[in-house]
C-alpha positions in Angstrom: -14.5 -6.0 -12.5 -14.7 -7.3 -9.0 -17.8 -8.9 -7.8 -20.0 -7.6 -4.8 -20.3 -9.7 -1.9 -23.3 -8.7 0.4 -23.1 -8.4 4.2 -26.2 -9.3 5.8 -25.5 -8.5 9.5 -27.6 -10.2 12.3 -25.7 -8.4 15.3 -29.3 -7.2 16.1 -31.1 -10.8 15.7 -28.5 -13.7 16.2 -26.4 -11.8 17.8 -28.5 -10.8 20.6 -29.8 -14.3 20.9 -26.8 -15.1 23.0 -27.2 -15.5 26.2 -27.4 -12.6 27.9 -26.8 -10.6 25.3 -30.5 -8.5 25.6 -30.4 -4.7 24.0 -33.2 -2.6 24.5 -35.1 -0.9 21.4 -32.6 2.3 22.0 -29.6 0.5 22.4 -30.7 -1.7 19.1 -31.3 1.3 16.9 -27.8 2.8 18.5 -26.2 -0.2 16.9 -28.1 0.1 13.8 -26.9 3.4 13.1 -23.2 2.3 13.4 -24.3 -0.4 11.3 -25.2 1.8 8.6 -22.1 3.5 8.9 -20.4 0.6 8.8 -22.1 0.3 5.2 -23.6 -3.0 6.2 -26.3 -3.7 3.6 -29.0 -5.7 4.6 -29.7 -5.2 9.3 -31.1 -7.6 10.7 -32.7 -5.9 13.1 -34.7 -8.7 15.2 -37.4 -11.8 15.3 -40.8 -9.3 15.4 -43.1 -11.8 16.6 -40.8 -12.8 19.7 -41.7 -10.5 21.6 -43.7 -6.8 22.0 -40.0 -4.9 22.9 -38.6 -7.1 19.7 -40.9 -6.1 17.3 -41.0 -2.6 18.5 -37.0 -2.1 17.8 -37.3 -3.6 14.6 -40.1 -1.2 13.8 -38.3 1.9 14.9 -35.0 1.2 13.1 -37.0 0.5 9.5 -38.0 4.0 9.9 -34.8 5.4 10.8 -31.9 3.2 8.8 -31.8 5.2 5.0 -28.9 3.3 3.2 -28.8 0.1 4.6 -31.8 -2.7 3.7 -33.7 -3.9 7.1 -35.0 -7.0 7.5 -36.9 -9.3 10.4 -37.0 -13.0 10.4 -39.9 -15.0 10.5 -40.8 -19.1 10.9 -42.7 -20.5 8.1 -45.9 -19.2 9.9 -48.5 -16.5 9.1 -48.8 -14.8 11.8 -44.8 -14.4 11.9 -44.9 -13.7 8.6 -47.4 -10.8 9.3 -45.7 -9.3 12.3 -42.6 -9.2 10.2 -44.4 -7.2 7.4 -46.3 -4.9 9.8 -42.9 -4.1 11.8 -40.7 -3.4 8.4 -43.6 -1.4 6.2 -42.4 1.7 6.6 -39.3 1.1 5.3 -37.2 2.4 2.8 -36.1 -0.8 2.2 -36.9 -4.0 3.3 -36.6 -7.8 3.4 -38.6 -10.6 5.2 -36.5 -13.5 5.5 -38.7 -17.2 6.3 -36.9 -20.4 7.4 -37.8 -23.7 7.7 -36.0 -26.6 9.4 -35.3 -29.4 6.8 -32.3 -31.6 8.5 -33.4 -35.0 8.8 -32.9 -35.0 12.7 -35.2 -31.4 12.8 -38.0 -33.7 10.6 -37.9 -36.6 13.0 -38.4 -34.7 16.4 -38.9 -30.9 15.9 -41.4 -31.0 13.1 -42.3 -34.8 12.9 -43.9 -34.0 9.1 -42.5 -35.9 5.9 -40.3 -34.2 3.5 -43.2 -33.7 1.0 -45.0 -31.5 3.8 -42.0 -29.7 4.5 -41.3 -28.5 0.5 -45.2 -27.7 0.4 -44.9 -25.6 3.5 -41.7 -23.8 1.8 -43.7 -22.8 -1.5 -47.1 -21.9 0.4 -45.6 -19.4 2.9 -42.3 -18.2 0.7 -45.8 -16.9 -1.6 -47.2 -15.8 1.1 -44.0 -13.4 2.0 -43.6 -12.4 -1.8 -47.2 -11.1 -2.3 -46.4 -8.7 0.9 -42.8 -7.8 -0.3 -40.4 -7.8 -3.0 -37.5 -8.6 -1.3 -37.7 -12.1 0.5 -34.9 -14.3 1.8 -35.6 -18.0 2.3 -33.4 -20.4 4.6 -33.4 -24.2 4.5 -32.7 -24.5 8.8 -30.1 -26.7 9.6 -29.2 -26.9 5.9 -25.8 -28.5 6.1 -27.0 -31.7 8.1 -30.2 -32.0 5.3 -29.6 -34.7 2.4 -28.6 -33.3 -0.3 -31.3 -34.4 -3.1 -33.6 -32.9 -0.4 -32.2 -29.3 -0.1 -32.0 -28.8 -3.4 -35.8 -29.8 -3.9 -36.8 -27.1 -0.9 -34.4 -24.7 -2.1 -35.7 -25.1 -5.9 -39.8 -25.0 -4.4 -38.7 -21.9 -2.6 -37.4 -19.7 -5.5 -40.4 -21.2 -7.9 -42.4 -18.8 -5.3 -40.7 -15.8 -5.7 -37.2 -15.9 -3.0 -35.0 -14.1 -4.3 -32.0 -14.8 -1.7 -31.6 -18.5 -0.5 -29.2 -18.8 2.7 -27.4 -22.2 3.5 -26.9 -22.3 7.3 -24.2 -24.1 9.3 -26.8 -24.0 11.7 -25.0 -26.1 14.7 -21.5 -24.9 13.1 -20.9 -28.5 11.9 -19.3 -28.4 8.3 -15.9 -27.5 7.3 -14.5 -25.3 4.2 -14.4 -28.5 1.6 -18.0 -29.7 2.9 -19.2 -26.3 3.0 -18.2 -25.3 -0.5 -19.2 -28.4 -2.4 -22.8 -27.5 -0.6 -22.8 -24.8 -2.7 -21.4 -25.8 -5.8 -23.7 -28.4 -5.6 -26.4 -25.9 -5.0 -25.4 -24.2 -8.6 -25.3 -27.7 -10.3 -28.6 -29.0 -9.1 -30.6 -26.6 -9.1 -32.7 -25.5 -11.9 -33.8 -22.2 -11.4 -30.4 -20.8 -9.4 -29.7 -18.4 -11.8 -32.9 -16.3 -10.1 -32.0 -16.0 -6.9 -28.8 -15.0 -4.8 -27.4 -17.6 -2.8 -26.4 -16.6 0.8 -24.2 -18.4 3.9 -24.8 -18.3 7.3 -21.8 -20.1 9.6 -22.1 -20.3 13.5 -18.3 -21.0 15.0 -18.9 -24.5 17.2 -16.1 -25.7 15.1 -14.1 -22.5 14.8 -14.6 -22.4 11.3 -17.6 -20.2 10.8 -15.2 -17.3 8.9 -13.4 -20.9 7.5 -16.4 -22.0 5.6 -17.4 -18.0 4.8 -15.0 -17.3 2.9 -14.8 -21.6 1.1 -18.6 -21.0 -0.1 -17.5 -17.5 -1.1 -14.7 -19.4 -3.4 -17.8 -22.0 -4.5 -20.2 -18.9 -5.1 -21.8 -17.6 -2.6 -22.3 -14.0 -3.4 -23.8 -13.1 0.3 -22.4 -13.9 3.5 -24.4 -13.5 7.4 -22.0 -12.4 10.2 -22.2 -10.4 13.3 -19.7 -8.0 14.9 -17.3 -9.4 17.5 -18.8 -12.8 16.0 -21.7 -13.2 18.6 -24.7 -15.0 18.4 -26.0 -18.4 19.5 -23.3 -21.1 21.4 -20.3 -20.0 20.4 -21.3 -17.5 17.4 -21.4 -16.7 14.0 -19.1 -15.5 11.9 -17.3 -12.3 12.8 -17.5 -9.5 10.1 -14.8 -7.6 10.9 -12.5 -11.3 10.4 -14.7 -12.1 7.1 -14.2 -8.6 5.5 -10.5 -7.9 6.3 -9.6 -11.5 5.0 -11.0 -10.6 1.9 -9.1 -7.5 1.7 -6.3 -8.3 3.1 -6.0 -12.0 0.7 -6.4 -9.9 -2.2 -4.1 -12.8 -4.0 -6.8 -15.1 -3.5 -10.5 -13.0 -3.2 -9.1 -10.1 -5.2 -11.9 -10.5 -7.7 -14.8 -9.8 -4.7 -15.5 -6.8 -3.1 -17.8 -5.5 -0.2 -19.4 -2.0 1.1 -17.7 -2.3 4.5 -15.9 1.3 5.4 -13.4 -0.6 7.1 -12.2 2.1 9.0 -15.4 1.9 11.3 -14.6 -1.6 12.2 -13.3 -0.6 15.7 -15.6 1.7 16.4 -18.8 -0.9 16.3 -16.9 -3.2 18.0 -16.4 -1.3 20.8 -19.8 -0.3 20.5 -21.7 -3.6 20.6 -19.1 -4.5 23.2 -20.2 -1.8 25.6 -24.1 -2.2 25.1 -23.9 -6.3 25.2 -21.6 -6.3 27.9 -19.7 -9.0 26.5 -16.0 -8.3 26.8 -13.9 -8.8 23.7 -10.9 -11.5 24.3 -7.8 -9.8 24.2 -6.6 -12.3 21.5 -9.7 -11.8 19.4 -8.4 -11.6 15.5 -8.9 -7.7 14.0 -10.5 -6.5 17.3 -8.3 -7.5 20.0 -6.9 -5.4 22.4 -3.6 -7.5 21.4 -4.3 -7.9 17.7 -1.7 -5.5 16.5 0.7 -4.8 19.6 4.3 -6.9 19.8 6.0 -7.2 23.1 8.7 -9.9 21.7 11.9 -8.1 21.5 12.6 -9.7 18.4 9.4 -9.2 16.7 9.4 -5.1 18.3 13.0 -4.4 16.3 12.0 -6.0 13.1 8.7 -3.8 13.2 10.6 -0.8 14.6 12.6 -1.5 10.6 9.6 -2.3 8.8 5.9 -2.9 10.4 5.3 -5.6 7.5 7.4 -8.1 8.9 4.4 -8.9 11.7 2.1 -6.8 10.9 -0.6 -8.3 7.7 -2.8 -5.7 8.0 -2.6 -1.6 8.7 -4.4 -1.1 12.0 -5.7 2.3 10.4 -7.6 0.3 8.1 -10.3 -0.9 10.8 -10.0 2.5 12.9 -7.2 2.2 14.6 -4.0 5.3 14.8 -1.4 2.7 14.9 0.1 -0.5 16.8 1.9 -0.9 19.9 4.9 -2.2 21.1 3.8 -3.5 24.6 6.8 -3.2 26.9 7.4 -6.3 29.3 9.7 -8.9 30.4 10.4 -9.9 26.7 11.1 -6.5 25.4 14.2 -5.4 24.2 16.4 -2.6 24.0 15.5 -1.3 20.3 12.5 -0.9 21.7 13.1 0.5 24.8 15.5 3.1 23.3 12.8 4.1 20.9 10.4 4.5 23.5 12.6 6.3 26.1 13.2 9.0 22.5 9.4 9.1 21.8 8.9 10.8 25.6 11.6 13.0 25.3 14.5 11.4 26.5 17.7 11.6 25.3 19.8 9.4 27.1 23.8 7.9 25.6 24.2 4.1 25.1 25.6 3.8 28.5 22.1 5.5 30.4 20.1 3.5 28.2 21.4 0.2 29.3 21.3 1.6 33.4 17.7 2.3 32.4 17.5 -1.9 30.5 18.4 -3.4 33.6 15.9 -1.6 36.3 13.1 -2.3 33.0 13.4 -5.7 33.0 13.8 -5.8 36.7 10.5 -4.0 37.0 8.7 -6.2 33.8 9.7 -9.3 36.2 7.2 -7.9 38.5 4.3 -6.6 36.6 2.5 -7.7 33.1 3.2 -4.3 31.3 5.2 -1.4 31.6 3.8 1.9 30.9 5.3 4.6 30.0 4.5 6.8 33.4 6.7 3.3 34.3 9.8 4.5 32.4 9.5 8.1 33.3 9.6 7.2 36.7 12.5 4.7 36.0 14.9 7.3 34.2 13.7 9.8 37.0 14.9 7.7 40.0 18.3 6.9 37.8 19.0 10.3 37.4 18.4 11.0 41.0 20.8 8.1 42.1 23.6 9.1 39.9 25.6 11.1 42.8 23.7 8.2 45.9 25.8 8.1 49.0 23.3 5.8 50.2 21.7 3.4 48.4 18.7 0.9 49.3 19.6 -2.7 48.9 16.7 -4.5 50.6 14.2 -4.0 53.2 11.7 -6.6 54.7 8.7 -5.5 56.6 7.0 -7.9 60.1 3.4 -6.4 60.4 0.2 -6.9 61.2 -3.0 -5.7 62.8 -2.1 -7.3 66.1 1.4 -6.8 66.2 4.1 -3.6 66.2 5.7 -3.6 62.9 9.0 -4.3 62.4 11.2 -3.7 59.6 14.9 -4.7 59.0 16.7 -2.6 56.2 20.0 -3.2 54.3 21.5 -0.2 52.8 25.0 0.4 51.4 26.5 3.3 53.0 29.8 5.3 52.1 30.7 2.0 50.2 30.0 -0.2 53.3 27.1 -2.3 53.3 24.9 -2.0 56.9 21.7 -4.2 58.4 19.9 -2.6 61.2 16.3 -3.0 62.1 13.7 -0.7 64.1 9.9 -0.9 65.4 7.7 2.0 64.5 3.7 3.7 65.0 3.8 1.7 61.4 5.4 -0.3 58.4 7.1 2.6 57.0 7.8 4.5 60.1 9.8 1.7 60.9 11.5 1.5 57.6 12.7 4.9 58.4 14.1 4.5 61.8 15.6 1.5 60.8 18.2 4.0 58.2 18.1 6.9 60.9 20.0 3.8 63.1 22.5 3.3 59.8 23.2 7.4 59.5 23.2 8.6 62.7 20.7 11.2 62.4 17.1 11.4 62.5 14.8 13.5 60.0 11.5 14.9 60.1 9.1 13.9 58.2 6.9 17.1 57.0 5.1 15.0 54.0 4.1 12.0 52.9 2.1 11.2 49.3 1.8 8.1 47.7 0.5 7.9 44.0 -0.4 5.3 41.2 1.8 6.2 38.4 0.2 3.6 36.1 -3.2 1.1 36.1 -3.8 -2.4 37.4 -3.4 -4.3 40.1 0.1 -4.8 39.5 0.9 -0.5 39.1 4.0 0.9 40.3 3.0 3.3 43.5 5.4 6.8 43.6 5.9 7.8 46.8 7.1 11.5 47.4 8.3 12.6 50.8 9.4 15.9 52.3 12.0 16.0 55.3 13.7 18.6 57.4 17.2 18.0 59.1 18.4 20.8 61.2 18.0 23.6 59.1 17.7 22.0 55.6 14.9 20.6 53.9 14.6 17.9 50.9 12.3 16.3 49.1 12.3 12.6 47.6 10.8 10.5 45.3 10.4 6.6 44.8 9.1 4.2 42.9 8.0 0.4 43.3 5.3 -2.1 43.4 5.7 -2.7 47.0 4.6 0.5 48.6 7.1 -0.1 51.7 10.1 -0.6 49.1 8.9 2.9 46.8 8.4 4.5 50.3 12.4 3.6 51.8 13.5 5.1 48.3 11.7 8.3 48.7 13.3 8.1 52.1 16.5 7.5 51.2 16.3 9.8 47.8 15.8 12.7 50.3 18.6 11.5 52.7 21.2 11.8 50.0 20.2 15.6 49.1 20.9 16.4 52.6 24.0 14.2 53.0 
């Protein structure tokens, strides 16, 4: 049978310690809820004795959370240790979890107390803890930069007075996966009484290698593992759960004999959720929870997924929440997966129409990060409409300003002939259009003009859709760009050709 590996998640306590990262008692408890959903098992839900608002939150969601264990941190002080008791009594299940710096460095200038004080300390207020709960959690701070004979004296005095979890930090994220696991395997050989207590990790990311040395002191024994969603926290974070819990599940060939409570499938969702409320923005490369971690613009990567999505793809994006993964259409798409998205919106369009289509796509992905697919609608729609084109635009180039009376000089081919002629006008596009009135012979009248974003960003394609009346006759046009002025002389011309 697999072994259980138990997600303590400080989202709620490290996690807001980050700069900036402040959540009010509601918007903790929101996340706490998701948390439990999640099937996190122990929340940490805050530091009650920092503050009135901090111990408040943490006392709401022990009254709230059901299913998932709560727990509040507290220094190696009574009065921490008593606000921490007082704000988890009532509930169902609780934890207190103590620390206490023991690094050499933390000695010297934090505490400036000998090692014998320290491991008295340790004893006297783990006790303390234990006679207010069953369920306490003891942390040697700033374990991985402590001598070793040392930590596994503290961590021994600590679970002779009733701790029944002992968590290694990487507090300053400065070990690496061999350091980190011979910690802990050093941990198991050292120290006597072990086998009474559950030993836990928890990795900050200075290094990058908080999920690293996770997942190496899971391999050496660690049977609990700290992380926060979206990997926030102090500096440059913890470890990320969502990374921690899908590399377990997804290296089955290597962890296949651990297992966790995480419903996987809700991964997104509190992502997203401590995202919004945090205000911290999740990096589009971000493993798991990117907005880029399972879409493929490389044409050669979209037609080997478009045959079989394991080729790049590790993991099922359903698994963390997710309907399926993109195929992000730019300047390094290809046709397979052009074609397959022109089919998906309805299109059905021979060899011959799809490679028209190819050419204006990659002419347009040359001028803006992503196509969407309002893009390629509009891009078939304006290559139907120019299939029977007497005139056709081949450039136009616009002289304006606020201080000056625009001027604009457009080259369209004609009847086969290529013709230049430039106009003024009451504006840009006014001019554009009495510059091809000169190249016709005729002059229109414009009834409408509407200009629309057909897709997001700064870099959206704008559809311009004009109405005109010539004599008798009236036609309508529509064009598409991201230069306005260029979309605008299409609609223009689009129009012209209906009446010609």
């Amino acid at each position: 049978m697999s072994e259980k590996i138990i997600i303590f998640d400080t989202t709620l306590r490290d996690g807001e310690q980050a700069p900036g990262a402040s959540l009010t008692s509601e918007q903790k408890t929101e996340v706490a809820y998701q948390l439990e959903k999640l099937g996190v098992d122990v929340i940490e839900a805050g530091f009650p004795v920092a503050s009135p608002d901090d111990f408040n939150a943490v006392s709401i969601i022990s009254r709230r959370i059901k299913n998932s264990a709560v727990c509040g941190l507290a220094r190696c002080l009574g009065r921490d240790i008593d606000a921490a008791y007082n704000a988890l009594k009532k509930a169902k299940h609780f934890r207190i979890h103590i620390f206490l710096a023991t690094s050499k460095i933390h000695l010297k200038y934090k505490f400036k107390k000998a090692e014998d004080e320290i491991v008295s300390i340790a004893k006297r207020m783990t006790k303390m803890a234990r006679n207010l709960c069953d369920d306490i959690e003891f942390s040697p701070e700033d374990a991985t930069r402590t001598d070793r004979d040392f930590l596994f004296r503290v961590v021994e005095a600590a679970i002779s007075k009733g701790a029944r979890t002992i968590n290694i930090p990487d507090t300053v994220g400065y070990s690496y996966p061999q350091e980190f696991s011979s910690i802990i395997t050093g941990i198991f050989n050292n120290v006597s009484n072990i086998n009474k207590a559950v030993i836990s990790v928890h990795c900050h990311n200075d290094l990058g290698l908080a999920v690293a040395n996770s997942l190496s002191a899971v391999l050496g024994g660690a049977r609990q593992v700290h992380c926060t969603i979206n990997g926030i926290g102090e500096r440059a974070g913890n470890a990320s759960l969502e990374e921690f819990v899908m590399a377990l599940k997804t290296r089955k060939d290597v962890f296949g004999g651990f297992r966790t409570s995480i419903n996987t499938k809700e991964i997104y969702r509190s992502s997203r959720l401590v995202s919004k409320l945090t205000g911290f923005v999740v990096p589009p490369n971000k493993a798991i929870v990117g907005r880029n971690a399972f879409r493929h613009e490389a044409g050669i990567h979209q037609d080997a997924i478009l045959k079989k999505r394991t080729t790049y793809e590790i993991m099922d994006p359903k698994d963390i929440g997710l309907i399926k993964s993109e195929l992000v259409l730019g300047k390094h798409s290809g046709r397979h997966a052009l074609a397959s998205r022109l089919k998906n919106l309805g299109f059905k369009l021979d060899k011959k129409r799809v490679e028209v289509v190819f050419k204006r796509f990659k002419d347009l992905a040359d001028k803006k990060k992503e196509v969407f697919d309002d893009d390629l609608i509009a891009l078939v729609e304006e290559e139907t409409r120019q299939k029977r084109k007497v005139l056709e635009m081949v450039s136009v180039k616009v002289v304006t300003g606020t201080e000056i009376i625009p001027n604009a000089t457009v080259k369209v081919k004609y009847k086969g002939k290529v013709y230049e002629f430039s106009s003024t006008g009451d504006g840009p596009v006014d001019a554009c259009y009495r510059a091809i009135d000169k190249v016709i012979g005729r002059h229109a009248k414009l009834l409408t003009y509407k200009l629309d974003a057909i897709t997001r960003g700064k870099d959206a394609q704008g559809m311009v859709s004009v109405e005109i009346k010539y004599g008798n006759r009236t036609a309508s046009g529509k064009g598409s760009s991201t230069d306005i002025l260029e979309a605008s002389t299409k609609a223009y011309i689009d129009a012209l050709n209906k009446i010609i």
